[in-house]
N, C-alpha and C positions, 0 to 999 in steps of 0.2 A: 528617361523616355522623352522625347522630341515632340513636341504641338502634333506634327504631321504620324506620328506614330499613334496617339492617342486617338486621334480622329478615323483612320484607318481600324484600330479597334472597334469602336463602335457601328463600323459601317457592318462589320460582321455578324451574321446572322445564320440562325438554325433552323432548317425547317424540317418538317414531321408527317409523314401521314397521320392519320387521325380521326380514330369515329367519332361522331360525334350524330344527336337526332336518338330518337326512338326506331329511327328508322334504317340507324345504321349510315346514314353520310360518310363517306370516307373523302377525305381532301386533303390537298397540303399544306397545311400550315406552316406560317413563319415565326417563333421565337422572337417576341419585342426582345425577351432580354437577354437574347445570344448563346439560352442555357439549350445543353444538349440533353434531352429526356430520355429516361429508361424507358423501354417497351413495356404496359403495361401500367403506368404511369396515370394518375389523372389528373387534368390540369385543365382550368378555366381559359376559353376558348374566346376572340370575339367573330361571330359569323354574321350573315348577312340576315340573318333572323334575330340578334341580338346576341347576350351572354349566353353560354351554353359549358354543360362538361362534357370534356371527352377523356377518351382513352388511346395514348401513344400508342400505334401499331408499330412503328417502324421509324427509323431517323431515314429524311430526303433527302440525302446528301450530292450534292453538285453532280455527281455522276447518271442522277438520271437524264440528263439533255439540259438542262436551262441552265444558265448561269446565273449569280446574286441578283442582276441589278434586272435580266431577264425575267426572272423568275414568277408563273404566275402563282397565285396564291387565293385557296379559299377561303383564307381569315388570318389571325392571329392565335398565340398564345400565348396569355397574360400572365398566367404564372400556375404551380401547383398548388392541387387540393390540401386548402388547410382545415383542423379540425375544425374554426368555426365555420368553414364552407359547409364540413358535413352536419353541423346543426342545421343552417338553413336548406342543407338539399333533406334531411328529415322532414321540416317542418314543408316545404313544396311537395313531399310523397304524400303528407296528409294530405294537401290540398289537393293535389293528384287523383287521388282515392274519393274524396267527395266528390270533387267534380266529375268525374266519371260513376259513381252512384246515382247520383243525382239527375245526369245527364241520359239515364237509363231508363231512372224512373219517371222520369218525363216524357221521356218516348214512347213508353207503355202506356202511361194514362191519357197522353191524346192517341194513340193508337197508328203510330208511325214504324212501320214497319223498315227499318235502317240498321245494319249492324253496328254498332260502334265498336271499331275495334281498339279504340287506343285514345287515352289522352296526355298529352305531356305541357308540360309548365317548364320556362325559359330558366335559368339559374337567375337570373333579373328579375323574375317574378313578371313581367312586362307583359308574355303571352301565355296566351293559354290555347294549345292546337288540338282541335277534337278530331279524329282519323276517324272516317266512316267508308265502309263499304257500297259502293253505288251511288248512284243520284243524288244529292242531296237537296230537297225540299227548299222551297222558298224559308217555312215554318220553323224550318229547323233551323238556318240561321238566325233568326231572330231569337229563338232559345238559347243555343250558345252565345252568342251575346251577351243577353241577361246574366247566363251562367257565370261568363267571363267577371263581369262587372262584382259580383260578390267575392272576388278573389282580386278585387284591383287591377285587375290587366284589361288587354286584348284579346279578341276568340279570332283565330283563325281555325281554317276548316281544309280540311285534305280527305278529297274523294280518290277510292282507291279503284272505280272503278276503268278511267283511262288507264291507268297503268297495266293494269291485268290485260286491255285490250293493244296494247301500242309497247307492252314490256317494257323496259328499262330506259328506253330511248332510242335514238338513233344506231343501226348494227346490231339491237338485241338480238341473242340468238346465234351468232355472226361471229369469228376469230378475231373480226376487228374489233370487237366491245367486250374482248376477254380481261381483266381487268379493273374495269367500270363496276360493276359489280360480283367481281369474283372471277378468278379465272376462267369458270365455265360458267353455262346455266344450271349446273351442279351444286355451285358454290351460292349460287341465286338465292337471295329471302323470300322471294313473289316465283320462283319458279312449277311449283305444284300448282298454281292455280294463273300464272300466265299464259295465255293461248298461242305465242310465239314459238 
């Protein structure tokens, strides 16, 4: 095989849709290492939130519009879930679990009336994102913080109450943003309780 043959290998690449989030992110991802994934699949992701798993939906193969060197991408993927991956994604589900304990019963004892719906911890261990429904308090940032800091990361915070109000984004609702989050507003996560 010839210098310029080799090189032409590497330039080759795989990309993927892919959920990834608590919240169900679907994006396309690019293969660093040119490996073509099963659907269904989980595999260590890098996103614009840090390390993350997801799960292969679908291979993105040139045929949807863009070409290699076009192509946009919402992250990478670094490789598949290995057994020791799923030791440390156990040990993040404990952390997971207190921290959303914790973060509960803190809200209760100052008497902040906020649903928390969700907390998820990065594969990286780096953040820690607490999903709350509605407004979030000045107060209450500085709790997740604290929170965060017992688990060595970062707290970021995700109010769900825009979304409910403004949907999915731009076209929610609309044939043009069929896809974006599901063919329809059928297929919608926030759809029962979106106002769009």
């Amino acid at each position: 095989m010839s210098h310029e043959n080799v090189s032409d290998t590497f330039e080759i690449t795989r990309h993927h849709f892919v959920r990834v989030g608590v919240l169900g992110h679907v994006g396309r991802f690019t293969s660093v290492d040119a490996v073509a994934y099963a659907r269904g699949m989980r595999v260590v992701c890098r996103t614009s939130r840090g390390l993350e798993v997801g799960e292969i939906l679908a291979p993105a193969g040139e045929a949807d519009g863009a070409s290699v060197e076009g192509a946009s991408s919402d992250g990478s993927i670094l490789r598949g879930v290995t057994v020791s991956d799923d030791l440390l994604l156990a040990r993040l589900e404990r952390n997971r679990q207190e921290a959303f304990a914790a973060c509960e019963k803190e809200l209760a004892q100052r008497g902040i009336h906020i649903p928390l719906l969700e907390v998820e911890q990065l594969f990286d261990g780096s953040s820690l994102y607490f999903h709350f429904l509605g407004e979030v308090p000045p107060e209450v940032t500085e709790l997740t913080d604290r929170l965060a800091e017992t688990y060595n990361a970062a707290a970021g915070i995700s109010q769900f109450s825009d979304l409910l109000e403004t949907g999915c984004g731009p076209g929610c609702g609309t044939d043009e943003k069929a896809g974006g989050c599901g063919d329809s507003c059928v297929s919608c996560a926030i759809a029962g309780a979106c106002k769009k």
